[in-house]
N, C-alpha and C positions, 0 to 999 in steps of 0.2 A: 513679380515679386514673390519671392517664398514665405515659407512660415516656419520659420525656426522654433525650435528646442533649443534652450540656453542654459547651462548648469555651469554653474561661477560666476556668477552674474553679479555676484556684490564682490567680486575680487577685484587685485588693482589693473586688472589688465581685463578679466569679463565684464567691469561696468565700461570701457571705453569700448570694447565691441558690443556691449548693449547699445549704446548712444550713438555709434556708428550704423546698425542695424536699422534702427527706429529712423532715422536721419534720413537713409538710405529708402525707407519706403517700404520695408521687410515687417509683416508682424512676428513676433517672439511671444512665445511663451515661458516665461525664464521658473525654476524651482530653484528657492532659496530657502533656509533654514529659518533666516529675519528678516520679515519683509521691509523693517523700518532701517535695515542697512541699505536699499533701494532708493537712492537719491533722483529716480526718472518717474515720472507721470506720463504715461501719453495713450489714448485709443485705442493705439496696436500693439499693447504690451498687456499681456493677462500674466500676474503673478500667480505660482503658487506656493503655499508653503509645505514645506516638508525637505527630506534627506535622500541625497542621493543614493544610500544603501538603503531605501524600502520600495521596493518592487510596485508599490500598488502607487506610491507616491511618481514614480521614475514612467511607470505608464500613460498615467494620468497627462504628463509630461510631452512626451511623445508623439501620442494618439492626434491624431489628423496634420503633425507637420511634415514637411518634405526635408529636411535636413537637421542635423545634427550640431550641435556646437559645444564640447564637454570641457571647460576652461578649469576646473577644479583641481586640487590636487592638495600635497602635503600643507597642512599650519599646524601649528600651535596646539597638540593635545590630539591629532586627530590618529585613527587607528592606523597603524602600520602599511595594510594594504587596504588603504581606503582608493586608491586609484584602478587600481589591480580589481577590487570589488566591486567598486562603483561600477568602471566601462565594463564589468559586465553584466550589472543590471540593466546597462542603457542599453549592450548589444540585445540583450536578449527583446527585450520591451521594443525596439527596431524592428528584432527579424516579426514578432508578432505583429509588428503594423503597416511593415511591406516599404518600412522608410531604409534607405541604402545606404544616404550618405549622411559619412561622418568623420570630424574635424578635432581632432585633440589638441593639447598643449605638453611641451615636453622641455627638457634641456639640451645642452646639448652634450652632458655626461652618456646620454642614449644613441647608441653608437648606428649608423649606417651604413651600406655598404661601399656609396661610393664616398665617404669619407676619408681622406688623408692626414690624418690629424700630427701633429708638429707636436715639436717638445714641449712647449706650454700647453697646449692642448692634453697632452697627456698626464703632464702633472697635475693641472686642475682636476683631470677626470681619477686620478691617484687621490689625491685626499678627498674628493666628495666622496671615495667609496670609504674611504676611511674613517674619517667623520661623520659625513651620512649616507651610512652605507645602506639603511634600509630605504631611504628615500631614490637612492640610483635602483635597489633593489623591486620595487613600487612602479616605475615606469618601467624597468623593463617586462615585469610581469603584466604591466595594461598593455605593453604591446602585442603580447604573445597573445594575450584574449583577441585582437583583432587583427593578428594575423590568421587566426582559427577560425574569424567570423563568416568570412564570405563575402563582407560588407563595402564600400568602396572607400574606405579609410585614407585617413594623412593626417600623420603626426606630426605639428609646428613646432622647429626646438629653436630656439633663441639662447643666445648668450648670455649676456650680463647684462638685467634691461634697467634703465632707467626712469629717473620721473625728468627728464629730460623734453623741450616741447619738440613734438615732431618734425621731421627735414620735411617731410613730405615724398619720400625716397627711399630707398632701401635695397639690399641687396640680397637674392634668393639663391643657393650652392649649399654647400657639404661644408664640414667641420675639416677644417684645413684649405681649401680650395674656394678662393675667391669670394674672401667673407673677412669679418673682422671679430672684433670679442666684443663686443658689446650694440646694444638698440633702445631705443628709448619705446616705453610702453606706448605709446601713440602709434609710432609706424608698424611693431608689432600687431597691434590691433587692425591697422591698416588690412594690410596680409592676407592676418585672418579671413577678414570678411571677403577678402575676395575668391575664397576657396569654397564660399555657396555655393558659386556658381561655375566656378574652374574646376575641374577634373583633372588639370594636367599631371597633380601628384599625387594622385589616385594609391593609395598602396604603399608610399613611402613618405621621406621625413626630409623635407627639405628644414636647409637651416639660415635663417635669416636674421641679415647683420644690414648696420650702415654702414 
């Protein structure tokens, strides 16, 4: 079992890889802002509090696990490049503690290479830049931090997710290629947790659909 580093953990997609994790046998260390938006109790979950842009907090964090988990990203008020700043508080607080691997969350406005994306594809990714364009702007800039890291990175980009209940299923490919537009946050989480322990996409950004 590993020992995760968890940052998103009270979000709607990091509390179900929290609870998938704990479930799973994994202890977590998750950094949250408010610990009483944490609806999990268990043994092998040590909270802490604090913000992913303070270095001393994001260490703290870190410090003695073997993997990575950074579910965070854009809401409501939050700074512009809070993704872009974050993953590089977490890269750096990593290379200091000799931890490699690490697992983000993305859309799938964040483009890949071997993606083929199709007409809808493309106009969706047309007005998010439009609309929110700083938010497409945010994950591409967290990517570039971890393409620069050295680190054994993979970016998770999901479609249109749901509160839909899980297939128990899911489908792993490129934006355009053998995928669909939408997943319910259950099997997204799924996914995720299996990228603890898989390396297969080490470096890149699979996108996963039902």
């Amino acid at each position: 079992m590993a020992v995760i580093a968890l940052f998103g953990a009270t979000g709607k997609t990091g509390g179900r890889v929290l609870q998938r994790a704990l479930a799973a046998g994994h202890e977590v260390r998750a950094l949250v802002r408010d610990p009483s938006k944490l609806a999990v109790a268990d043994e092998r979950l040590t909270v802490l509090t604090g913000d992913v842009l303070d270095p001393e907090a994001v260490d703290r964090t870190v410090a003695g696990t073997d993997v990575v988990l950074s579910l965070f990203g854009q809401v409501k008020g939050s700074p512009r490049t809070v993704q872009t700043d974050g993953t590089r508080t977490i890269v750096e607080a990593m290379q200091r503690h000799g931890v490699h691997r690490l697992v983000t969350l993305s859309g799938g406005g964040l483009r890949a290479p071997q993606d083929q994306p199709k007409l809808p594809d493309r106009i969706i990714r047309t007005l998010l830049r439009l609309l929110s364009g700083h938010v497409l702007a945010d994950a591409e800039g967290h990517l570039a931090v971890l393409q620069s890291s050295g680190l054994d990175w993979t970016v998770v980009r999901g479609p249109m997710l749901t509160e839909d209940p899980g297939k128990g299923r899911y489908r792993v490919g490129w934006v355009g290629v053998g995928t669909s537009t939408r997943i319910s946050r259950d099997d997204l989480a799924d996914f995720i947790l299996t990228q603890v322990d898989d390396a297969t996409f080490a470096r890149q950004l699979p996108f996963v659909s039902d």
